[in-house]
N, C-alpha and C positions, 0 to 999 in steps of 0.2 A: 478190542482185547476182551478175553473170557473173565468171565466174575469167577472167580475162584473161590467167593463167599457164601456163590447159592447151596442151599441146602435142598437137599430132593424131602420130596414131603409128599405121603404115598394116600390117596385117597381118605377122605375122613371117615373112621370106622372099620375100616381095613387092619389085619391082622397077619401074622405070619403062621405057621405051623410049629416054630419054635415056643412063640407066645401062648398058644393054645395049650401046647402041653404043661409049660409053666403053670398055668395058671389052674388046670384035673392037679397038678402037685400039690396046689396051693402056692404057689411060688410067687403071683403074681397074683393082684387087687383082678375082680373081674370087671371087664371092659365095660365100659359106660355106653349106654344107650345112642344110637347118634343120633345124629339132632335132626328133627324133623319139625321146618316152619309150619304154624300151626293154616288153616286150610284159608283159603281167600275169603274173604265175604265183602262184597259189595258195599260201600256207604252209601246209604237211603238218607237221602236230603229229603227233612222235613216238608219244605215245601214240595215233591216230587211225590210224595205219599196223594194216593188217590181218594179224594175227597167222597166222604159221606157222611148222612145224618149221626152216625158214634160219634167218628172225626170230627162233627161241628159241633156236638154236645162238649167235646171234653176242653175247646179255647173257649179263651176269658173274650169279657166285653173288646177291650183294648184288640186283640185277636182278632175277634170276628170282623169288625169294622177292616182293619187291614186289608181281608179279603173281598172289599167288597169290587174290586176289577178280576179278582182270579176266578168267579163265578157265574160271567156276564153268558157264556155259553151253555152254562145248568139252569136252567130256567125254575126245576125243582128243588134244586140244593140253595139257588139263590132268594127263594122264596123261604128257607126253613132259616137260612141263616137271618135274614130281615126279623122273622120270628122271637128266634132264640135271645138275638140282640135286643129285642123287647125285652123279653123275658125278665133276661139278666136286669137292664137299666130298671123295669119294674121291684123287682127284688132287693136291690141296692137302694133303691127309693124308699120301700116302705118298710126295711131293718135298716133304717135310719139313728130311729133312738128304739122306744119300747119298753121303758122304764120309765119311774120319776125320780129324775136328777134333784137331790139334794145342793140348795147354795147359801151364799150366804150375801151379805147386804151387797157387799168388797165385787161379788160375781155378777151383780143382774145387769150390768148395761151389758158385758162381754155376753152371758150367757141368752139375755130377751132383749135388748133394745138393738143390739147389734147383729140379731140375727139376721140368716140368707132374707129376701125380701118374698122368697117363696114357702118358707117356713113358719107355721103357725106356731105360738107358742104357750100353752095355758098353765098360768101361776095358781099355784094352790098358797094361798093363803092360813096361818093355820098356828095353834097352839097346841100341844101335848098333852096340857088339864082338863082340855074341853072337850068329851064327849061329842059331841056331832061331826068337831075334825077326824076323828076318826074314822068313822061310819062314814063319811063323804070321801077318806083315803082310800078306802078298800074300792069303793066304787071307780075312784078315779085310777089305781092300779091296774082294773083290771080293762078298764078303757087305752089306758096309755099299752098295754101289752097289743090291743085289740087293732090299733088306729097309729099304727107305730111312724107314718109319716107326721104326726103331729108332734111334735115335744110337749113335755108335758115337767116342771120342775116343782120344787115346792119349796120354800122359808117361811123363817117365823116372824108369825107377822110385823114383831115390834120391830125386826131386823128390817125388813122393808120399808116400813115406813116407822118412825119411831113414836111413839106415844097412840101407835094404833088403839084405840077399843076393844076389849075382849067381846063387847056384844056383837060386835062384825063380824066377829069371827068363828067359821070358816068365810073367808071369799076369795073367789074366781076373779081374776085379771085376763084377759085374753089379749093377746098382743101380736102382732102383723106387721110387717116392714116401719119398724119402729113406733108403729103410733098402737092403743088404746083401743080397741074394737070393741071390748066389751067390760063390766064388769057386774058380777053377780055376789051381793051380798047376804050370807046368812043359809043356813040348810035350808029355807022354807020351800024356797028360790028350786030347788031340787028334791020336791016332795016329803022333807020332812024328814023324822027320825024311819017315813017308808023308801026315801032312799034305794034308789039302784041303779046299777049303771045301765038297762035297758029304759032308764026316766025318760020319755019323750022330749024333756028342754032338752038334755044332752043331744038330740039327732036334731032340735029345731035353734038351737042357738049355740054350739059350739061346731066348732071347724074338724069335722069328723064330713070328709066326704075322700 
């Protein structure tokens, strides 16, 4: 049986010659644009982009490793990416810390007994009244910037240990998978009020390598 429901429906965009005049009259809104699906473009799968040295500069460590089977036929790409993944784990190594971390008595196990067992960690000893802390700060500032795989923290001293000495003080604690490696009492220990941080004990007895 005929659908007696259908409606004829005349091309989309198509018009008549009645329409057209209406519309020179003003008689009718002008005809809307038709519609034209915008052009194809291909989806480029990440991994299907052809590998080069930009290409491997711009993945993270995580990244690179990933690729280390998709390479195995570049002999050259696969040697830059071994590289680069140096690179980067280098980098992430030694912008480790790069400052001195201020703590307090509450922080030192978390922050130096309990650090990674590959982690050096050198305690600055120290009071605000005393002159040579100072002058042994600036120096160690600009080591801990210098030597950034080291950490490098500082408190005062009574907070560390309570009833400290002010004559102690400045002292160095160096610390290493939990234990005690070093410590160094007093400015003399590091040249005196001539103090610097190219002082040869800093290269022969702290963990600056």
């Amino acid at each position: 049986m005929a659908d007696y429901h259908f409606v004829y429906k005349d091309v989309e965009g198509a018009t008549t010659q009645w329409d057209d005049i209406q519309r020179r009259l003003g008689n009718l809104p002008e005809k809307p644009p038709a519609f034209k699906p915008p052009d194809f473009v291909p989806r480029v799968d990440a991994d299907e982009q052809p590998k080069s040295k930009e290409w491997l500069d711009e993945r993270e460590a995580d990244e690179l490793e990933e690729l280390e089977d998709d390479l195995e036929d570049d002999r050259f790409l696969e040697q830059y990416r071994r590289m680069r993944l140096a690179e980067l784990r280098e980098a992430a190594k030694t912008a480790r810390f790069g400052t001195i971390q201020m703590i307090t008595g509450s922080d030192f196990v978390r922050e130096v007994s309990q650090a990674p067992p590959d982690v050096w960690v050198v305690v600055f000893l120290y009071k605000d009244a005393i002159p040579e802390c100072g002058l042994l700060h600036t120096c160690l500032e600009e080591l801990a910037t210098k030597y950034a795989e080291t950490k490098f923290v500082k408190i005062i001293s009574t907070d560390c240990i309570p009833n400290y000495p002010d004559r102690n003080v400045p002292t160095i604690l160096v610390y290493n998978n939990s234990a005690v490696k070093g410590t160094y009492v007093g400015l003399q220990k590091f040249g005196g009020k001539k103090c610097t941080p190219e002082c040869k004990f800093y290269q022969d007895n702290l963990p600056f390598n």
